[in-house]
Chimera marker file (.cmm) of the C-alpha trace (Angstrom):
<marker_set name="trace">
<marker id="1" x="4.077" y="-10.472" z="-28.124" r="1" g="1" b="0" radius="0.5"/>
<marker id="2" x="4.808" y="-7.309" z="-25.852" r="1" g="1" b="0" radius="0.5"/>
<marker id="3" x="1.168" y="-6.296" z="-26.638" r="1" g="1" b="0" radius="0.5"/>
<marker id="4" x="-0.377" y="-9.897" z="-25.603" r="1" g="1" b="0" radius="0.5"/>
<marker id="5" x="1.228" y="-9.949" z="-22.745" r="1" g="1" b="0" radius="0.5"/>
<marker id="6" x="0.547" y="-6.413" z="-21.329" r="1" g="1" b="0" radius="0.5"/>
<marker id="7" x="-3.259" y="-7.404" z="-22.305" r="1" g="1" b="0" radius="0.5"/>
<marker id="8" x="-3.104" y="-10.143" z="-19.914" r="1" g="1" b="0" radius="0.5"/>
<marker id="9" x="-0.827" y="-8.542" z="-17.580" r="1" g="1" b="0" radius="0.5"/>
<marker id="10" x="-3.794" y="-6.000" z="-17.357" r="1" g="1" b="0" radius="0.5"/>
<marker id="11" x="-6.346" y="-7.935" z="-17.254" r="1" g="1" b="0" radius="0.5"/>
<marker id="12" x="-4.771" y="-11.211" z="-15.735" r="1" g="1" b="0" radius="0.5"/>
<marker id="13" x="-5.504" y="-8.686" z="-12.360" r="1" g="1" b="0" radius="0.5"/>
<marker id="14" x="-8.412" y="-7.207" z="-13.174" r="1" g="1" b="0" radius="0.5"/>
<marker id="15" x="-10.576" y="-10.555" z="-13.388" r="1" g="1" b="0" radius="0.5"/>
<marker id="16" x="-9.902" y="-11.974" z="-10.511" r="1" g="1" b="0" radius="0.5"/>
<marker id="17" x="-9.782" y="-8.116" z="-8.196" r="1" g="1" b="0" radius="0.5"/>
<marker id="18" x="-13.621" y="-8.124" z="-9.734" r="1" g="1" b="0" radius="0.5"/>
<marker id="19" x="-14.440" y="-12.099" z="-8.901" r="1" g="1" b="0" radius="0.5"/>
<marker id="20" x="-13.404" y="-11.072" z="-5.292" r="1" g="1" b="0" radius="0.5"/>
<marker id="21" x="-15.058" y="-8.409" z="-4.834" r="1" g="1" b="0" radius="0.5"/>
<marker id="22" x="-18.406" y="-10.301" z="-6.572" r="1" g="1" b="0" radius="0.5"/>
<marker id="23" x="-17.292" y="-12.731" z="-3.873" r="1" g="1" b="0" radius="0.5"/>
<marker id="24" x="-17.753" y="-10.097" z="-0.794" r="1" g="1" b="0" radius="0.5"/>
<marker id="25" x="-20.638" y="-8.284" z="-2.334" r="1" g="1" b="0" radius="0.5"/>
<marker id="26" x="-22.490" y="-11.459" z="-2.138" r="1" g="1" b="0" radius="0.5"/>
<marker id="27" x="-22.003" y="-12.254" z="1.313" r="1" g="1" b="0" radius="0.5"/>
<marker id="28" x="-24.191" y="-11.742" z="3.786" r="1" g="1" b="0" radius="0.5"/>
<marker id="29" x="-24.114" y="-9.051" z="6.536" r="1" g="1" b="0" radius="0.5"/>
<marker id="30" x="-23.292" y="-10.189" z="10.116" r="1" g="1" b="0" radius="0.5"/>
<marker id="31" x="-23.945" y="-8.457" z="13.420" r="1" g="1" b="0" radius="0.5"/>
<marker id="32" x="-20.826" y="-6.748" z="14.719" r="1" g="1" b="0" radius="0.5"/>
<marker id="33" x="-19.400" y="-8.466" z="18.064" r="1" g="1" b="0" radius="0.5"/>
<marker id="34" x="-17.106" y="-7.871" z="20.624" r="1" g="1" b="0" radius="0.5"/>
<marker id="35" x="-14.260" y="-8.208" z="18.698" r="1" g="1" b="0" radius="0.5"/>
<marker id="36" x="-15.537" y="-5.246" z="15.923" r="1" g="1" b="0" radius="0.5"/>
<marker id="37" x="-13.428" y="-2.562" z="15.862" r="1" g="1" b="0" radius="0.5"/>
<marker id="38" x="-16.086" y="0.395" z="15.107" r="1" g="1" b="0" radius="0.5"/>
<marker id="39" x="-15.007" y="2.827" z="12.189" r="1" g="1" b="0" radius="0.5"/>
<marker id="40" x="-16.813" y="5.854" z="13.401" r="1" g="1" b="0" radius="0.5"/>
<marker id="41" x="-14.469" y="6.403" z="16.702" r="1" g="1" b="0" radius="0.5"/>
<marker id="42" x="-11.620" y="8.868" z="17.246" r="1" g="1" b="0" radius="0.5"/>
<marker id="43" x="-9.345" y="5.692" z="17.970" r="1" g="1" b="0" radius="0.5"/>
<marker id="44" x="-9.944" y="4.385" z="14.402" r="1" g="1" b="0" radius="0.5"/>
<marker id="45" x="-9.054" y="7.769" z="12.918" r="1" g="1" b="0" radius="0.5"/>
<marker id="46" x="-6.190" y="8.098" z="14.802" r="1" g="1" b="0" radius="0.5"/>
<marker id="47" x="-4.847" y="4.479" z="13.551" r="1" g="1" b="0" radius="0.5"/>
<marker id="48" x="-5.489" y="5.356" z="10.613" r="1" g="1" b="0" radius="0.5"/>
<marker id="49" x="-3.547" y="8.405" z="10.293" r="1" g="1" b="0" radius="0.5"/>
<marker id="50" x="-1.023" y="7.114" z="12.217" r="1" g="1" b="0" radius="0.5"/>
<marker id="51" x="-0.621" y="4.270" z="9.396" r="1" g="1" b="0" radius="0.5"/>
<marker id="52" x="-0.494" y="6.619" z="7.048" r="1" g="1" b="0" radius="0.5"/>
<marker id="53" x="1.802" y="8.527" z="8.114" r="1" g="1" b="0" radius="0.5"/>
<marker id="54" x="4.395" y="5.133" z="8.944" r="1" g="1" b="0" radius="0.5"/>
<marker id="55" x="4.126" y="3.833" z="5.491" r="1" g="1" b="0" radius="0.5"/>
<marker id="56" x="4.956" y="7.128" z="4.058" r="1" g="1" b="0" radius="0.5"/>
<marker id="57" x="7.935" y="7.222" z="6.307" r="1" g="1" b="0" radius="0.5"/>
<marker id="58" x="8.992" y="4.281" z="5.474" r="1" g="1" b="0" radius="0.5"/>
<marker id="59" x="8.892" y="5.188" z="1.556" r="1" g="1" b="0" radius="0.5"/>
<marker id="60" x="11.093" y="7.827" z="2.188" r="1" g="1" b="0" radius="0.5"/>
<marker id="61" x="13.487" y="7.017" z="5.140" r="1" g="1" b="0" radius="0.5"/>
<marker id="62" x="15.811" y="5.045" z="2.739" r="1" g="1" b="0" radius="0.5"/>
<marker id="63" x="16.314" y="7.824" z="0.465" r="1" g="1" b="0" radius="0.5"/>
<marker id="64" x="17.061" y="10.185" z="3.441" r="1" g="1" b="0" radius="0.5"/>
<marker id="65" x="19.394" y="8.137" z="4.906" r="1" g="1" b="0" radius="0.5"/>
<marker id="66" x="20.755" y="7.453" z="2.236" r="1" g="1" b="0" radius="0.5"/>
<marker id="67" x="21.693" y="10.734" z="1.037" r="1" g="1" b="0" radius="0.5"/>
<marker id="68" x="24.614" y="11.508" z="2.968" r="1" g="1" b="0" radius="0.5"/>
<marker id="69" x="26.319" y="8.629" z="1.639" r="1" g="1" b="0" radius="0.5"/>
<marker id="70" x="26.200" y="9.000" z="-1.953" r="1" g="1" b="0" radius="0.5"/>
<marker id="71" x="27.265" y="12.969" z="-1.789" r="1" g="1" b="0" radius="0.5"/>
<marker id="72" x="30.140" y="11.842" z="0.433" r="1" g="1" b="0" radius="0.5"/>
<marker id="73" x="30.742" y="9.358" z="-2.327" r="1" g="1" b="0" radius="0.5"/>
<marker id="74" x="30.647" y="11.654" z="-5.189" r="1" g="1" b="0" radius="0.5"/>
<marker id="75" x="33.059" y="14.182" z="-3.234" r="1" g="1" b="0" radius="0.5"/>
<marker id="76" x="35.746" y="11.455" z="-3.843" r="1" g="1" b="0" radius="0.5"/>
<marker id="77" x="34.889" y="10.576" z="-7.043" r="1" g="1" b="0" radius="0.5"/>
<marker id="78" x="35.304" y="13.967" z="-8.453" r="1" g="1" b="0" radius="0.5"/>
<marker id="79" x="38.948" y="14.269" z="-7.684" r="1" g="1" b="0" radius="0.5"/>
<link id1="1" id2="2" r="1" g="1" b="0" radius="0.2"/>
<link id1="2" id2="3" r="1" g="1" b="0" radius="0.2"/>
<link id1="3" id2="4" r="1" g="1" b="0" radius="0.2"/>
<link id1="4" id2="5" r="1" g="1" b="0" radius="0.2"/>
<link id1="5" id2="6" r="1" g="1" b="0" radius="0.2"/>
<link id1="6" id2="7" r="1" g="1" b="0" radius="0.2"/>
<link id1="7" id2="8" r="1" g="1" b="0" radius="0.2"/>
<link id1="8" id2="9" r="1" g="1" b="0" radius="0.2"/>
<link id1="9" id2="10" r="1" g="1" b="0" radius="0.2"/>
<link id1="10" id2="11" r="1" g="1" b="0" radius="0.2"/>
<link id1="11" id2="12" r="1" g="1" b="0" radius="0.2"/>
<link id1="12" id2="13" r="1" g="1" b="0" radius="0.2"/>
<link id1="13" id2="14" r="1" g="1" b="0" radius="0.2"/>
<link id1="14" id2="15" r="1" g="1" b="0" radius="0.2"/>
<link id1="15" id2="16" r="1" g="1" b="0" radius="0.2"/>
<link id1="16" id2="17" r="1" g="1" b="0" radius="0.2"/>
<link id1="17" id2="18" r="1" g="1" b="0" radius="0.2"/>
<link id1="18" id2="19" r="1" g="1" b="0" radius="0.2"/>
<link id1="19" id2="20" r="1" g="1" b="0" radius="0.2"/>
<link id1="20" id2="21" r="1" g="1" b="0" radius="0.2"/>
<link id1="21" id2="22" r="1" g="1" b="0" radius="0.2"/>
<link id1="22" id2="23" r="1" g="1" b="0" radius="0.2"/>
<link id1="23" id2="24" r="1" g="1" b="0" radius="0.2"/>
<link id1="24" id2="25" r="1" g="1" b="0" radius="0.2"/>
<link id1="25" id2="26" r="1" g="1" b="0" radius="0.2"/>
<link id1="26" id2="27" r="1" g="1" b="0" radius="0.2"/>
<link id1="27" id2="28" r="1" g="1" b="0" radius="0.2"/>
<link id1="28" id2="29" r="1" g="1" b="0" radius="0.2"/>
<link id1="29" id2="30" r="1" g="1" b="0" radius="0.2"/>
<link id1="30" id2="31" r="1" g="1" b="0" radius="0.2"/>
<link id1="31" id2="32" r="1" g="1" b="0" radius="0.2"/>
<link id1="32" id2="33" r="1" g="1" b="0" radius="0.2"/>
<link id1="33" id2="34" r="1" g="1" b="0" radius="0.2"/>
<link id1="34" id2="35" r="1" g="1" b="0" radius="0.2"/>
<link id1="35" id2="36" r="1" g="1" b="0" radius="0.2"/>
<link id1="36" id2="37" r="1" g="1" b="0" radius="0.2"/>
<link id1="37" id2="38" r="1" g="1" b="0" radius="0.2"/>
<link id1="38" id2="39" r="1" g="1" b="0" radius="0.2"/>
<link id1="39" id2="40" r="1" g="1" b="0" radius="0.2"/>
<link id1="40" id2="41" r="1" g="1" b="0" radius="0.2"/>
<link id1="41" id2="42" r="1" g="1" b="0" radius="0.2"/>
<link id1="42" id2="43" r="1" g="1" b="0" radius="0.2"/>
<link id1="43" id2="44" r="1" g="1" b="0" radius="0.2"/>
<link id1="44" id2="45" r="1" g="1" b="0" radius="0.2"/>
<link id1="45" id2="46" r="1" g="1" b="0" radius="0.2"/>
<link id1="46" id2="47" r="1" g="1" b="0" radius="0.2"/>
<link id1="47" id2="48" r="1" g="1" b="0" radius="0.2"/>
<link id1="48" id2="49" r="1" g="1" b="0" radius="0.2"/>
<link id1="49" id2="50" r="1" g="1" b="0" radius="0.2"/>
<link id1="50" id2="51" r="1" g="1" b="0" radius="0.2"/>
<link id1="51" id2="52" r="1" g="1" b="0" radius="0.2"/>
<link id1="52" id2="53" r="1" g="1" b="0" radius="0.2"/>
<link id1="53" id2="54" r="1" g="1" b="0" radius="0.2"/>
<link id1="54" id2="55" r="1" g="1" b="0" radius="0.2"/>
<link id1="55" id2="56" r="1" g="1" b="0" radius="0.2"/>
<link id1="56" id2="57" r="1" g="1" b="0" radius="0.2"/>
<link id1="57" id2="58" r="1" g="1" b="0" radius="0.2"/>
<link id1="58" id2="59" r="1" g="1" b="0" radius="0.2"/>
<link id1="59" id2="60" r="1" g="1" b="0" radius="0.2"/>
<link id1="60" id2="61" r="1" g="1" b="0" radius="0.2"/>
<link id1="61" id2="62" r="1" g="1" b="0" radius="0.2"/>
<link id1="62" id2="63" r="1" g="1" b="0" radius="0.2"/>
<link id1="63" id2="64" r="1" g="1" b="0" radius="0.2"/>
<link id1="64" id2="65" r="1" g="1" b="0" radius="0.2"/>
<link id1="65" id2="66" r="1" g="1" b="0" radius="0.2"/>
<link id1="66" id2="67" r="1" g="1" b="0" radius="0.2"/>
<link id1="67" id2="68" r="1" g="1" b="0" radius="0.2"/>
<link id1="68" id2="69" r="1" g="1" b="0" radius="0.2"/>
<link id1="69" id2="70" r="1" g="1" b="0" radius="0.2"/>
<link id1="70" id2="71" r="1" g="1" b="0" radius="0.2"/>
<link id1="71" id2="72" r="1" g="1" b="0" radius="0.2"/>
<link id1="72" id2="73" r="1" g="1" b="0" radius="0.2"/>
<link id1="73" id2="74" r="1" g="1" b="0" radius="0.2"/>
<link id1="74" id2="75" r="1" g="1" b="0" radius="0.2"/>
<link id1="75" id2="76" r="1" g="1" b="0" radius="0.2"/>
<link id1="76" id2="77" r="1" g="1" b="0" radius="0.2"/>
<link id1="77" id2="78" r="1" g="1" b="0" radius="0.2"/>
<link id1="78" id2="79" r="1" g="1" b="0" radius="0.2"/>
</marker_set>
């Protein structure tokens, strides 16, 4: 049973990831507008980074702040 359901817990995602992107790739191309943000620009490579750079920080703030507390905790806990 383990088996059967890691087959269609693989694969349960896969489908529909590849009927969405079938979805997109058929679509057809529209002129950009006023509201396209272009993708060649410093200001997109700066967001960019800067997103980057948030989401990592925000993987690892919790563990740095964090820290302090559990080695004050296991201070006590040793004696």
């Amino acid at each position: 049973m383990t088996a059967i359901a890691m087959w269609f817990g693989r694969f349960g995602v896969i489908v529909p990831v590849l009927a969405m992107a079938g979805s997109l790739a058929a679509k057809k191309r529209i002129a950009a507008g006023a509201g396209t943000m272009p993708t060649h620009g410093p200001l997109f490579v700066v967001l960019l980074i800067g997103t980057v750079l948030l989401v990592g920080a925000l993987n690892y703030v919790p563990a740095l702040a964090l820290g302090p507390v559990i080695e004050h905790l296991t201070l006590f806990a040793a004696h």
